[in-house]
C-alpha positions in Angstrom: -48.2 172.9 -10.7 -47.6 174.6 -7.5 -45.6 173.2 -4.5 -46.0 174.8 -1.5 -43.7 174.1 1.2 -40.9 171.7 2.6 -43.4 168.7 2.2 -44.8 169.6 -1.1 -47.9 169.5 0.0 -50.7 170.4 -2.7 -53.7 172.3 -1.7 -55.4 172.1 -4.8 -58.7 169.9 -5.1 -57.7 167.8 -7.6 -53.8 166.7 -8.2 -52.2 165.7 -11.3 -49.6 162.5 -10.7 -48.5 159.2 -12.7 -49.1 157.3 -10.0 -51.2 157.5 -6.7 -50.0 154.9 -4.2 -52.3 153.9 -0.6 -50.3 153.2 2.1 -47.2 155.0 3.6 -45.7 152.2 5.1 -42.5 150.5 3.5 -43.4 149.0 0.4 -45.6 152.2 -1.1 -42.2 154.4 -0.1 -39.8 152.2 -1.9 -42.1 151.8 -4.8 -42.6 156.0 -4.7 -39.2 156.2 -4.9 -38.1 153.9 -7.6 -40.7 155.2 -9.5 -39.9 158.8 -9.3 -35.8 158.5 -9.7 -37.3 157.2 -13.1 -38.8 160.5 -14.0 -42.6 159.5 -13.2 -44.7 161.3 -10.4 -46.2 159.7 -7.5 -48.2 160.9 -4.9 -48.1 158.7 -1.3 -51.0 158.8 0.8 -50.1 157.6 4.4 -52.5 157.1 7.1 -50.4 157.8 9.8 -48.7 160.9 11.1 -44.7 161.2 9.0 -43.4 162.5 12.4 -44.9 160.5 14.5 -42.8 157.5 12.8 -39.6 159.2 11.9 -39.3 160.4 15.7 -40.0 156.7 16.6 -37.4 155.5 19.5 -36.0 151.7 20.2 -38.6 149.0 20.6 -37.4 146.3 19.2 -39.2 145.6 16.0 -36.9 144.7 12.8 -37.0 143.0 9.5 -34.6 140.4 8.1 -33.5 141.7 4.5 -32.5 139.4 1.9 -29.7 140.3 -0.3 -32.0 140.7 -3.3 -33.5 143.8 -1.2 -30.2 145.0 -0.1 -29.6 146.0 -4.0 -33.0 147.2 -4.5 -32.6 149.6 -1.4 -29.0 150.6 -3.2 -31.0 151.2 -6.3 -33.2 153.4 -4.9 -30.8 155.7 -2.9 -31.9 154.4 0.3 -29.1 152.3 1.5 -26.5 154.4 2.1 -29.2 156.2 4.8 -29.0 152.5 7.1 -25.9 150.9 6.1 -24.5 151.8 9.2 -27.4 150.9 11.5 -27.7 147.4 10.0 -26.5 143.6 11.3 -25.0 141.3 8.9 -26.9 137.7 9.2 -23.6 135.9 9.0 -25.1 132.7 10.6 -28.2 130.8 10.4 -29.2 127.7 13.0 -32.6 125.7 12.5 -33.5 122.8 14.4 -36.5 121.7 16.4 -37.0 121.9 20.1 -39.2 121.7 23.4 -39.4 124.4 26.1 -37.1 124.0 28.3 -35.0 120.8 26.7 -33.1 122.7 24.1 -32.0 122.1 20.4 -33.0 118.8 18.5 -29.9 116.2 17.6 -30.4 117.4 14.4 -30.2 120.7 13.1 -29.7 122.8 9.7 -26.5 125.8 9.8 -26.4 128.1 6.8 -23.5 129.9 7.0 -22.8 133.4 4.5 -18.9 131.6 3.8 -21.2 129.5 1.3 -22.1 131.7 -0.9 -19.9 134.4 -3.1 -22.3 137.4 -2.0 -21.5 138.2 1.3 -23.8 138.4 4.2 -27.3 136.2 3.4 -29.2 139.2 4.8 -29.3 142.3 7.2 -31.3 142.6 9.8 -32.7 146.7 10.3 -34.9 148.3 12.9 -38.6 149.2 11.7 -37.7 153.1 12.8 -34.3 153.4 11.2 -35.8 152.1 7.3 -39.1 154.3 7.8 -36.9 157.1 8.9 -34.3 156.8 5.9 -37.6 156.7 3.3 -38.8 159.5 4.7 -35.8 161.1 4.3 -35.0 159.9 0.7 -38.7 161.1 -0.2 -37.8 164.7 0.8 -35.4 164.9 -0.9 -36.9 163.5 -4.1 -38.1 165.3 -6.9 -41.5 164.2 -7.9 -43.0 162.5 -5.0 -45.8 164.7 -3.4 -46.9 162.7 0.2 -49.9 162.9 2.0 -49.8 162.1 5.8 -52.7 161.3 8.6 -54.5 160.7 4.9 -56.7 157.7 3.5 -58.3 156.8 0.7 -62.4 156.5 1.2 -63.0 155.9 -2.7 -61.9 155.4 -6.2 -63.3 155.7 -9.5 -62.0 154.5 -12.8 -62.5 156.1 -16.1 -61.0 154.9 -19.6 -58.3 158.0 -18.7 -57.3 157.5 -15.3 -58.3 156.7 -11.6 -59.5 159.5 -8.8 -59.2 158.6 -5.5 -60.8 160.7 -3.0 -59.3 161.0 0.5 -60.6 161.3 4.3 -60.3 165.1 3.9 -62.3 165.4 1.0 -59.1 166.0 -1.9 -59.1 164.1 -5.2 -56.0 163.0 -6.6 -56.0 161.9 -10.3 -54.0 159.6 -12.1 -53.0 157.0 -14.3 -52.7 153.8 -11.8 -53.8 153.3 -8.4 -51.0 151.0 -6.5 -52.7 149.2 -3.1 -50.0 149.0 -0.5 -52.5 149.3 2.3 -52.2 145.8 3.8 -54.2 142.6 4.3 -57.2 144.8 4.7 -56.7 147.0 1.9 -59.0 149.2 1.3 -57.7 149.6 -2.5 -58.4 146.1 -3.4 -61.9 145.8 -1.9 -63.0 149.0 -3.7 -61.5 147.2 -7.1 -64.0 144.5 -6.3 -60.7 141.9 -5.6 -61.7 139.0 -3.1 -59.0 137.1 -0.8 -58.5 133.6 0.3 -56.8 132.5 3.3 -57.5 131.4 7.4 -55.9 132.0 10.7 -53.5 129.6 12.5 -54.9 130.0 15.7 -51.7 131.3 16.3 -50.3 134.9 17.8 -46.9 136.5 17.2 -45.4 137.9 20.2 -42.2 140.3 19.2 -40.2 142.1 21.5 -36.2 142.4 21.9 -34.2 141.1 24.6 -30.4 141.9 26.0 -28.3 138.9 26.4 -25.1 138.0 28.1 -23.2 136.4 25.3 -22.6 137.9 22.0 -25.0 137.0 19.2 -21.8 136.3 16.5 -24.3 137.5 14.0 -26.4 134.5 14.3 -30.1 133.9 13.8 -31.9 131.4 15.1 -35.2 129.3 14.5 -36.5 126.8 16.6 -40.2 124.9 16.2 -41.9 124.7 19.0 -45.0 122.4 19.0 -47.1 125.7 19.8 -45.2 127.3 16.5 -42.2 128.7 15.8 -39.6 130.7 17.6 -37.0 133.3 16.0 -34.3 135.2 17.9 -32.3 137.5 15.5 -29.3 140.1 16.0 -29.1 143.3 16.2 -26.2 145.3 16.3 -24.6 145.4 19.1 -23.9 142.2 19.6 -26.2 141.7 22.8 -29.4 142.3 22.0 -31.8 140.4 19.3 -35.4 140.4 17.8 -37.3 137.7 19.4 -40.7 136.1 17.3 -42.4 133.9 18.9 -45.6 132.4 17.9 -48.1 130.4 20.3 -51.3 129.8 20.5 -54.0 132.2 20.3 -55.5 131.9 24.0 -51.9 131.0 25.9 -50.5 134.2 23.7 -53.3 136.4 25.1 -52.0 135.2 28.6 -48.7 135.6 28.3 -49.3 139.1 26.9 -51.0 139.7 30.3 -48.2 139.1 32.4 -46.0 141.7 33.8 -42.5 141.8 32.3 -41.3 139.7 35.1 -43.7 137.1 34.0 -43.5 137.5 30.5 -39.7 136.7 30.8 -40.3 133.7 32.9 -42.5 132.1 29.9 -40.2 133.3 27.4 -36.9 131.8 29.3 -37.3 128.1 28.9 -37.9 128.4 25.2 -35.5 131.0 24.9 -32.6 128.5 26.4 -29.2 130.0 28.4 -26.9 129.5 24.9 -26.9 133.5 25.0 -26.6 133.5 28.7 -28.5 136.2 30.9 -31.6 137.4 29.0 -33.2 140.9 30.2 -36.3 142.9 28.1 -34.7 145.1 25.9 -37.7 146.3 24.1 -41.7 147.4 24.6 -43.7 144.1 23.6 -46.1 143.5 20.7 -48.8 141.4 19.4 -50.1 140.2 15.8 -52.6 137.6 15.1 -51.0 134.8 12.6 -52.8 134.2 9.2 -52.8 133.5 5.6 -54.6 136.2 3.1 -54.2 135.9 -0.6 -56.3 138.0 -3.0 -57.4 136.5 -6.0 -56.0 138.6 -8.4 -53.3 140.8 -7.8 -54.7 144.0 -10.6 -57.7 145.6 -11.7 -58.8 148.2 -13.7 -55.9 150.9 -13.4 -55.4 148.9 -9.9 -52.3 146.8 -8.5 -51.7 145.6 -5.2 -48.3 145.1 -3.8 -47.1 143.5 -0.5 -49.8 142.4 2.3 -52.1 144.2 0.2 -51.6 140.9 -2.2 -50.5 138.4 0.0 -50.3 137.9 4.0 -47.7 135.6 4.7 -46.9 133.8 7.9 -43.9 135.2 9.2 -42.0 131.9 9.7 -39.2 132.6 7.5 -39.0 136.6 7.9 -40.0 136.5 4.3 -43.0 139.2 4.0 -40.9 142.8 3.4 -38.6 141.0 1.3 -41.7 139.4 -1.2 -42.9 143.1 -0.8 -40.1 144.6 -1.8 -39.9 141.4 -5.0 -43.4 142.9 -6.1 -42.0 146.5 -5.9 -38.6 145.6 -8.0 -41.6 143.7 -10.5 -44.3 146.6 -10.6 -42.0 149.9 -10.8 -39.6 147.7 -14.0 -43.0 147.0 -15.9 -44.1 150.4 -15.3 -41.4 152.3 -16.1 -41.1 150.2 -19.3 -44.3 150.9 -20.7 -43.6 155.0 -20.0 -40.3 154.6 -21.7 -42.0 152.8 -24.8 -44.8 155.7 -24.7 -47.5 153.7 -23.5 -50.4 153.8 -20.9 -48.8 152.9 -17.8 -52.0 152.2 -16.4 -53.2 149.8 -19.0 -54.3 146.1 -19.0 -50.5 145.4 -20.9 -48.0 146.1 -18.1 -50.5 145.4 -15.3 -51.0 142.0 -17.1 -47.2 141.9 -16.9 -46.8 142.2 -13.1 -50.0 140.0 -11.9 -47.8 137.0 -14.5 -44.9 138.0 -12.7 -45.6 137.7 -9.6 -48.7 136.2 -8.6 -47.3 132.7 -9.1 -44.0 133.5 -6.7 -46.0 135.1 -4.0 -48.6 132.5 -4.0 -46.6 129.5 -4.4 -44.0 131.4 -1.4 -47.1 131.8 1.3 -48.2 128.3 0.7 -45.1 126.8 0.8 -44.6 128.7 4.3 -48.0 127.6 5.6 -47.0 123.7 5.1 -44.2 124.5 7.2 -45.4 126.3 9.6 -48.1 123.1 9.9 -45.7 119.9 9.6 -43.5 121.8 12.6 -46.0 123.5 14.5 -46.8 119.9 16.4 -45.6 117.6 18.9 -46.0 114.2 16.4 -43.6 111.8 17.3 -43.4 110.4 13.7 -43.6 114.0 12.2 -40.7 115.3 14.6 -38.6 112.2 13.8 -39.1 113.2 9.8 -38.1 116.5 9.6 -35.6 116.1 12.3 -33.4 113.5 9.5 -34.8 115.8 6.6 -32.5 118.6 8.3 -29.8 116.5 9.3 -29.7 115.1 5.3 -29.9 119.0 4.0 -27.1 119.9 6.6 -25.0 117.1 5.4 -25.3 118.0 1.8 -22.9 121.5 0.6 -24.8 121.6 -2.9 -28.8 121.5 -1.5 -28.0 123.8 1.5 -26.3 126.3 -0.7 -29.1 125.7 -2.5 -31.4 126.7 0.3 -28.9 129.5 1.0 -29.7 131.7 -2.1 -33.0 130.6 -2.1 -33.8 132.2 1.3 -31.2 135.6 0.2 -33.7 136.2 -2.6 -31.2 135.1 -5.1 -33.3 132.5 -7.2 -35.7 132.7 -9.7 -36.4 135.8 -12.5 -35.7 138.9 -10.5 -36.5 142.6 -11.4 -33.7 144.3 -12.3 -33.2 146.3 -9.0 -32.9 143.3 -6.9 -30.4 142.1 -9.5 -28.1 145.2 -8.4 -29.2 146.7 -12.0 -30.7 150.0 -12.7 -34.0 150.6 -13.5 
């Protein structure tokens, strides 16, 4: 098969791959490339412009990764591309609060000395990871991408799936991999209903600079309108701030001028970091839960938002992506190495056993969370203010909670267990 040019772009109107995967944006990368270091060809179709991304400046926008993705981005060569762009999470401070009276009494710490691994997780900005897929893609034998492309329909045969995109190609293959978020377009086609409901709630994320240095120190604090996280970046002096009210006061707040926006923000913010300035460009995203139903199909899987839209209350939603990418690309890989139809209803069955459960069981358990704190009950307040102070005054449980939250727990895919694939 021919490959024309840096991109290895195909011109052809129909292309030959193991694996076609919908959506460009982190998860369908790190799945490409796992995929293809194991000898299997993938084709990513992105809907948005490579360049426009990979040339992407500062705005403040970041993920919290979990040590289980840490090893998983080692695995699949990407690491090394943002280890020095990344912020240990050496230190992490829970506790209730009010605008403008600070911290609850009683508050939870996880701290990393607790645990033998290190760091409990990194936090990364959105342009530096995209940038260092992009990169590792290039460079990648086997993974053909697609960019400013969609997918507008899919058929499946007994063979294989054809997806057709926006300009009128057809890509053929073996399995046809969602990561095209909570409205994906994959799953709907598939005939895959969700569940879930809004919060009445809206994230607003931007970065701030602050006077005092961070130490490496996240922070969570539950408002009665929802909760708040401010979370370093390197630097020391400037963190990640999500904050979650409610839908119509969000919409206002949004409104204001920086000025304004920074006089809201303030009061919850607190003067522990002294002197806060905007640091970043400000953003908005509307707060809900969205499960599908099943997380395969005929020759179809869905991975990440695509299967489940968490709330972002623990900065948990790339790092249960990246747990259904570890899942997906071990099965499949398997069942090529064993000879068999990677596509099939055996290691599809595989993945939707593995991980449904987790995922589902993860976004729910986030939801009551997010719903015992995001109130001002007196008697509620006074209950989960003692259950943190009892978890903060017990070593085992909070390690516990420690290893939980770095994505150490549970029956994890080889690449998030430092193995290879």
């Amino acid at each position: 098969m021919d490959n024309p040019g840096p991109w290895g772009y195909f011109t052809g109107m129909e292309i030959q791959a193991d694996v076609l995967i919908a959506g460009g944006g982190l998860n369908g990368p790190a799945l490409a490339l796992a995929l293809a270091r194991s000898g299997l060809t993938v084709a990513v179709i992105d809907a948005r412009p490579a360049t426009a991304r990979a040339e992407a400046g500062f705005d403040g926008r970041a993920y919290a990764l979990a040590i289980a993705s840490k090893r998983l981005l080692e695995g699949i060569g990407v690491w090394p591309r943002v280890a020095a762009q990344v912020q240990p999470i050496l230190k992490i401070k829970t506790s209730d609060g009010r605008p403008g009276e600070g911290p609850a009494p009683f508050f939870l710490t996880f701290d990393a000395d607790e645990i033998e691994e290190g760091p409990m997780g990194f936090m990364l900005e959105d342009r530096f990871l995209y940038a260092a897929f992009l990169a590792a893609m290039q460079a990648t034998e086997g993974i053909t991408l697609f960019p400013g492309e969609t997918v507008v329909a899919q058929e499946v045969t007994a063979a294989g799936v054809a997806a057709k995109l926006a300009s009128g190609r057809t890509l053929a293959g073996r399995l046809l991999v969602g990561c095209d978020g909570r409205g994906s377009g994959v799953a709907e086609r598939a005939g895959i209903k969700r569940i879930g409901w809004g919060y009445g709630q809206t994230a607003l994320v931007t970065a701030v600079h602050h006077e005092r240095d961070h130490e490496g120190t996240a922070y969570q604090y539950f408002m009665p309108s929802g909760p708040l996280a401010i979370l370093p970046l390197p630097g020391g002096h400037q963190s990640s701030i999500v904050w979650s009210e409610a839908d119509a006061v969000a919409a206002e707040i949004q409104a204001l001028d920086d000025t304004g926006y920074l006089a809201a923000l303030q009061p919850r913010f607190g003067g522990f970091l002294g002197e806060i300035a905007l640091a970043g460009e400000r953003f908005t995203y509307p707060l809900s839960l969205s499960l599908a139903e099943r997380f395969v199909a005929d020759r179809v899987a869905l991975v990440g938002d695509a299967a489940h839209g968490v709330h972002p209350i623990a900065g948990q939603g790339l790092n249960l992506g990246l747990r259904d990418v570890g899942a997906l690309a071990e099965v499949v890989v398997d069942a090529a190495r064993r000879g068999e139809d990677i596509g099939s209803a055996v290691p599809l069955g595989e993945y939707q056993r593995w991980r449904r459960f987790d995922a589902t069981a993860l976004a729910l358990g986030m939801d009551a969370v997010n719903r015992i704190f995001s109130n001002d009950n007196p008697l509620l307040r006074m209950g989960r203010d003692l259950g943190m102070g009892v978890v903060n005054a017990l070593p085992g449980l909070r390690r516990r909670f420690i290893r939980q939250a770095a994505g150490l727990e549970g029956e994890l895919p080889r690449l998030l267990a430092g193995k290879p694939l």
